[in-house]
N, C-alpha and C positions, 0 to 999 in steps of 0.2 A: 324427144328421143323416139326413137322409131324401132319397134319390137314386134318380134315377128315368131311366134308359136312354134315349134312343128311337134306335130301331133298327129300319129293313126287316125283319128276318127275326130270330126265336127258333132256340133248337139244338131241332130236334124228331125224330123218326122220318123225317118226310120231307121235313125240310130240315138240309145240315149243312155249311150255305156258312162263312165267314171270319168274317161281323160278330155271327152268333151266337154261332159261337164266342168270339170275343174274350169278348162279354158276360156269357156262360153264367162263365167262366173271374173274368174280374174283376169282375163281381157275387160269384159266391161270396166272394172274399177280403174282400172288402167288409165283405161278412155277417160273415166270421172275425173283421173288425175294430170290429165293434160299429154298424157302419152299418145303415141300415133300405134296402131294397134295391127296387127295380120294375125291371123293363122292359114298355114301351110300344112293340107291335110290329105287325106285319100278322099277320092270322089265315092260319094254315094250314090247308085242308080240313077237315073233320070235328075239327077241336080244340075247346077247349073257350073259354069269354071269357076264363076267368082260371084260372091253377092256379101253383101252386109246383115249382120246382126248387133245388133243395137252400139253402132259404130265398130265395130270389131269387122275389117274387112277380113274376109274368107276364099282363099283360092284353092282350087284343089287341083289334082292329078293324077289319071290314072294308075291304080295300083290292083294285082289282082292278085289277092293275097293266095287264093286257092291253087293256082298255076303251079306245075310242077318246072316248066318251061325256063330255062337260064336266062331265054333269050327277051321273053315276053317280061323278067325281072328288070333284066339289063332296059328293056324300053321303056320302063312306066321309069326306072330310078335318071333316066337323061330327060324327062320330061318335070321328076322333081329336079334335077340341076338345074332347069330352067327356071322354074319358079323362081327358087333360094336367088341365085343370081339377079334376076329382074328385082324383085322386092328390094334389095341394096337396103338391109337392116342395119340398126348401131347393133344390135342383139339378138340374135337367136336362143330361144330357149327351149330346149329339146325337151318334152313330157316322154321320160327315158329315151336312151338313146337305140339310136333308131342307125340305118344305115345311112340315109338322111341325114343325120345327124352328122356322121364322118364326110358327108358330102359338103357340106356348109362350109366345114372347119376347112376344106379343103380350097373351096371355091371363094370365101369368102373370107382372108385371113386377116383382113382391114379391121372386121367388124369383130366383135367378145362373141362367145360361146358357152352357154349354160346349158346344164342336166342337172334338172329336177328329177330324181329316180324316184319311180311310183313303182314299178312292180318286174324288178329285173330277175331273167329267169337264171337258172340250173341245170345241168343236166335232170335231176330229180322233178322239176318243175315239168319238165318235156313229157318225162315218161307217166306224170303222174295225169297231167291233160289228156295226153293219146289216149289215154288207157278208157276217156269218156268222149276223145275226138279228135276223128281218125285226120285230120287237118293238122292234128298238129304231131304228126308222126315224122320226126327228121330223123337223117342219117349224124351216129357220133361224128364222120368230116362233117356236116352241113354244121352242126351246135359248134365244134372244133372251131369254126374257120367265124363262127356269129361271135364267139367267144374274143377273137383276135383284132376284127372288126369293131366290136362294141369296146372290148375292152383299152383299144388305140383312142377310140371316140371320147371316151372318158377320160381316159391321159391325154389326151391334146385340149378337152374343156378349158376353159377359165374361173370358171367355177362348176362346182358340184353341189345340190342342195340333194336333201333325202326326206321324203313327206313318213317316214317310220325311221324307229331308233335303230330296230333290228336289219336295217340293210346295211348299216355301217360296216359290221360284220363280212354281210354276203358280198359285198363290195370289196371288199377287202380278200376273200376266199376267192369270189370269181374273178375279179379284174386285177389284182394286185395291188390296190388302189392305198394308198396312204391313209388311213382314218384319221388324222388330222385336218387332212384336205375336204372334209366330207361335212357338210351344217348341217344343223337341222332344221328344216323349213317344213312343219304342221300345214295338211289339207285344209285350207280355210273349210267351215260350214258356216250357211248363210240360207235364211234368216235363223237363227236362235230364238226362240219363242220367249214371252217375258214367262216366270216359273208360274204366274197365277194364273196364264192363257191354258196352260194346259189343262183338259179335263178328263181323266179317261173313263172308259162304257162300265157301266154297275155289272157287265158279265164279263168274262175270257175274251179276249179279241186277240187271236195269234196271225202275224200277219210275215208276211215276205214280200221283199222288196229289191229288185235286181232283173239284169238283163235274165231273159227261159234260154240261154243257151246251155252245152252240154256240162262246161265247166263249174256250173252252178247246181246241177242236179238237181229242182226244182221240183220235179216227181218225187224227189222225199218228204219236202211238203205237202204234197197232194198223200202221200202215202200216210203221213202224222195225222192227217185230216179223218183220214178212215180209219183210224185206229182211235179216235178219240170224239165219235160224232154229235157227245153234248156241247162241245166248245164251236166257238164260230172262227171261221181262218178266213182269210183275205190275201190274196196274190198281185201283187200291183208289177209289171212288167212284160215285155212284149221281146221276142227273138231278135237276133240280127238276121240280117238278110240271105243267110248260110244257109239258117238252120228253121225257116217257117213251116218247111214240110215236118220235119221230126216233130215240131212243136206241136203241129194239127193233130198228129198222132198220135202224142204223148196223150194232151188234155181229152180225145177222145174217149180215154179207158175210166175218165172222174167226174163224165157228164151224171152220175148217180149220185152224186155227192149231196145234199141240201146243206150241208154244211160248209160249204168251200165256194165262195164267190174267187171268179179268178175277172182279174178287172182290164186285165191287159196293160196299155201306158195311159198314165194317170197325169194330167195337167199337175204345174205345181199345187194349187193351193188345195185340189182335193186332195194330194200326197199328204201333206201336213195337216189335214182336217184328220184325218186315219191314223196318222203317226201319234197325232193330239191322242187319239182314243184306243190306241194299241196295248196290248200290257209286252208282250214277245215275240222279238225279231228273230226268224228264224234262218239264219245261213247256212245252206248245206252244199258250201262247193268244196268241190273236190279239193284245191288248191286257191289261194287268193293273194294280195298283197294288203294291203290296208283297207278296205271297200269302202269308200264314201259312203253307202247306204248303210254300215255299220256306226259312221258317224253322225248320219243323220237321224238315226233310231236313239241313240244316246242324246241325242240334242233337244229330244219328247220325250227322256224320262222311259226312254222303252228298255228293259233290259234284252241281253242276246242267248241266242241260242245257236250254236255255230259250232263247225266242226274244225273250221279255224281258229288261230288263236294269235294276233299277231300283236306285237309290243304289247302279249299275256293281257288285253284288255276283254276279252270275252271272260276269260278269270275271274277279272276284278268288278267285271259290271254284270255276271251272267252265268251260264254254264256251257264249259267247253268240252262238246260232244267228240272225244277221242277217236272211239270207237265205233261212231256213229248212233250214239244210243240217243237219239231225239228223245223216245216217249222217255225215258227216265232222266232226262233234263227236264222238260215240259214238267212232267211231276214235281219234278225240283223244285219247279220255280215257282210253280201255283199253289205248294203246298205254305204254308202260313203267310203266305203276300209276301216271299221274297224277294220275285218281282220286283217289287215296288219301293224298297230301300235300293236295289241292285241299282234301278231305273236312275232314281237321284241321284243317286253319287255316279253316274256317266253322266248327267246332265252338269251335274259342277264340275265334271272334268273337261268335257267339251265345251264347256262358258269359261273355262281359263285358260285353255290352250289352244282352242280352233276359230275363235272370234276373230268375224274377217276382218274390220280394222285393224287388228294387231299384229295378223299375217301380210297384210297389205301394205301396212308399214318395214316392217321385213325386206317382205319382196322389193320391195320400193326402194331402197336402201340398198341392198345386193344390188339390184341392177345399174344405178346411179355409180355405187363403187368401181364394178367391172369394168362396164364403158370407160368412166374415165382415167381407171388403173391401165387399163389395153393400150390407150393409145399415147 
């Protein structure tokens, strides 16, 4: 069977957001399971059209997200019609839906259509980004007409999966969508560390983990740092290609810091050497969906600290900064080893419900149905 991704962003050198990841991650296993594998994505700088990643072919197309330009949209979206076409998949599966995605469905009615919904936006959603990036400043028609678009995209699917409980809902508010029609399909994480690999540091270790773009306000980190400079904090993330100037600028104002190592992008196995020894993941985006790096913190026993709160799990594993009150969650959590019961019981919850085998099987099994439900 032959499956074919589309997705915003590839895992590259310099990009290493969530929906690549997810891809990079369950395309391989894909490939382990004898499927034939693409992803269909935007080009990144100086990349190449197509190349492999551990059998996972990769094509991409320009797309220039920042353009104001109708016309320069209209060109990069006939250049993705080309792709989707050429590739001639059993399955497309949308990592949300995309216009892309209504393109497929449209160009390619032979083949099944899935949306996996990772992080579908709101009107609220728009205003609450702009309001940290000016990129993502649309007009009511532009959200109106993306509403109409996505929400057709999702009623023409053949299937709908959702990696959170709480989109079922917003799925149902913004696109009209039937919640019966809606599954629930958990973000694999991978590797799960066995419970006695973990060791953490005999001191505080607060750390953050995520792309330094705007949405993420990463400078509240840096700012918890200076308010609190007997503990040690650690920054592992690096900008998108948007936003490296703000970045230069931001971290210039914390080269004073002795307390704040900021690491930029971190290979996997030193991510999880640090996750190993973290006690407090700190999330301070403005707005989120379910953030893979909040499940990879729980998957080392790390508790959160976050001003999101999505399927109420920074609740149950952590403290959910409303308000933005970092320093009196951090207090929270350091005071009698909170932390550290918090940390377990997200590790037993992320060792029941996001171990990739059992997603993988899942997944596996959706796609096997659709196909050959479709034809």
């Amino acid at each position: 069977m032959r499956v074919a991704f589309i997705v915003s962003e590839s895992f590259t050198e310099r990009r290493h957001g969530g929906f690549g990841w997810l891809v990079r991650l369950v395309g391989g296993e894909l490939v382990r399971r004898g499927f034939e594998v693409y992803v269909l994505a935007w080009r990144d700088p100086d990349y190449p059209r197509e190349y492999s990643v551990g059998g996972v072919k990769v094509i991409t197309y320009d797309y220039h997200f920042e353009t104001k330009s109708v016309f320069r949209h209209l060109r990069d979206y006939w250049g993705a019609l080309r792709v989707i076409r050429d590739v001639s998949a059993d399955v497309y599966v949308s990592i949300e839906a995309m216009v892309e995605t209504l393109i497929a469905e449209l160009v390619r009615r032979g083949s099944a259509h899935v949306i996996w919904a990772q992080d579908p936006f709101d009107w609220r959603d728009y205003e609450l980004m702009a309001s940290v990036d000016p990129y993502y400043r649309i007009s009511r028609v532009r959200f109106l007409a993306n509403r109409v678009l996505f929400g057709t995209a999702y009623r023409m699917a053949d299937l709908v999966l959702t990696q959170a409980m709480f989109y079922i809902e917003k799925l149902r508010r913004l696109y009209g969508l039937d919640p019966k029609r809606i599954h629930y399909l958990p973000n694999p994480v991978h590797p799960i560390p066995e419970e006695k690999s973990i060791v953490k540091s005999s001191e505080p270790l607060i750390c953050y983990l995520a792309r330094m773009d705007p949405q993420k306000r990463y400078w509240l980190f840096f700012e918890l740092a200076r308010r609190f400079p007997n503990l040690r904090f650690v920054a592992m993330g690096k900008p998108g290609v948007l936003y490296e100037g703000r970045y230069r600028e931001v971290i210039s104002r914390y080269g004073d810091l002795k307390n704040l190592e900021i690491l930029g992008f971190v290979p996997e196995e030193r991510k999880r050497e640090i996750l190993d020894k973290c006690w407090v993941l700190v999330l301070p985006s403005i707005r989120e969906g379910l953030p893979i790096a909040m499940l990879e913190a729980l998957a080392h026993k790390v508790a959160l600290l976050s001003s999101v709160n999505p399927d109420g799990l920074t609740e149950r594993f952590g403290y959910w900064a409303k308000e933005d009150d970092f320093s009196k969650g951090l207090e929270y959590l350091l005071k009698n080893d909170r932390w550290r019961a918090l940390g377990e019981k997200g590790y037993a919850y992320v060792r029941e419900n996001h171990e990739l085998n059992r997603v993988m099987d899942e997944l596996t099994y959706y796609l096997e149905t659709v196909v050959g439900g479709h034809g």
